[in-house]
C-alpha angles and dihedrals in degrees: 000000000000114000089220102205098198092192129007137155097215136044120258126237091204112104102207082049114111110190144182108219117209115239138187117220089239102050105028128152112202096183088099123042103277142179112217126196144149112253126225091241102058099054100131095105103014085148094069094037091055095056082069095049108078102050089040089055100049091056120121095233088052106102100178144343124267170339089228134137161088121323112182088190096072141083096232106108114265096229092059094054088055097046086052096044097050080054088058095048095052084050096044092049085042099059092037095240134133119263113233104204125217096203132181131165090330112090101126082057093055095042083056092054098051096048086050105049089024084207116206081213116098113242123207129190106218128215083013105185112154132098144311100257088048097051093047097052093049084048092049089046090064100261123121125207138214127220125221138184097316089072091077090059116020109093090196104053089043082064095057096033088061094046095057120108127253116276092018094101155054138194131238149185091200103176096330109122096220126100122271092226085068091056084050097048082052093043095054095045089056097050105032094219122105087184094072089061103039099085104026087125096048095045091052098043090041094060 
């Protein structure tokens, strides 16, 4: 079985361990497969970094764009997030890749977002960990979520993590420094069902 890491920060020591690393337009590797975005948080000089985005993200090794997206938590005006996001959706429909989402207090934003450009590219909302309504109205808009670290403790999200429907998540290390294959292990304990787990890679890299 691949442990399929869908967004991680660091590179896994596991062999049977496929993972997206997460990469900054200023500072990208492209030897591994990668995702590349620019965050929410690091908007200061999104012009130059954008220069970087087009070409990183053709690149053969580039397996989706992102992380990009909207953080209501932060001082950065809202209007620019939003400006630099939309940016990452057209590329990401462009170039034909998935767009990992950075999301924070902002979901009926980005359920707004998906009904008005009605993108072909698959959208995930990465380190997901809120609750189950939540959850089941970014599922039913079409957007699927991946689930980190706070899986193995968290008794609640457990519990909506076991009631999603096939094919509407991912897995992911983030910036944990533990192996995928332990949040695995933990996923497939909660919801009884290996086959769940079997295809995740192909059904990413399939959409």
């Amino acid at each position: 079985m691949v442990f399929f890491d869908m967004h991680s920060h660091n590179l896994s020591e596991e062999e049977n361990a496929l993972v997206i690393l997460n990469q900054y337009p200023l500072s990208a590797q492209t030897e591994s497969f990668f995702s590349v975005g620019i965050h929410p948080w690091y908007l200061e000089d999104w012009e130059k970094q954008w220069t970087k985005m087009r070409p990183l993200a053709s690149h053969q090794n580039c397996l989706a764009v992102g992380e990009c997206g909207l953080d209501k938590n932060i001082s950065t005006h809202f209007e620019l997030q939003q400006e630099i996001f939309k940016k990452h959706i057209e590329l990401s429909e462009e170039l034909k890749k998935p767009l990992i989402i950075h999301c924070v207090k902002a979901y009926d934003e980005v359920i707004r977002l998906k009904k008005q450009y009605k993108p072909e590219q698959m959208w995930v909302i990465h380190g997901f960990r809120k609750n189950e309504k939540t959850a089941l109205n970014l599922i039913k808009a079409g957007i699927k979520l991946s689930f980190g670290k706070a899986l193995l403790s968290d008794e609640s999200l457990q519990k909506t993590f076991r009631n999603l429907p096939q094919n509407s998540f991912f897995l992911e290390t983030d910036n944990a420094h533990i192996p995928i294959s332990h949040i695995y292990q933990k996923a497939i304990e909660i919801r009884q069902n290996l086959d769940d787990f079997t295809k995740m890679k192909m059904f990413f890299i399939s959409e």
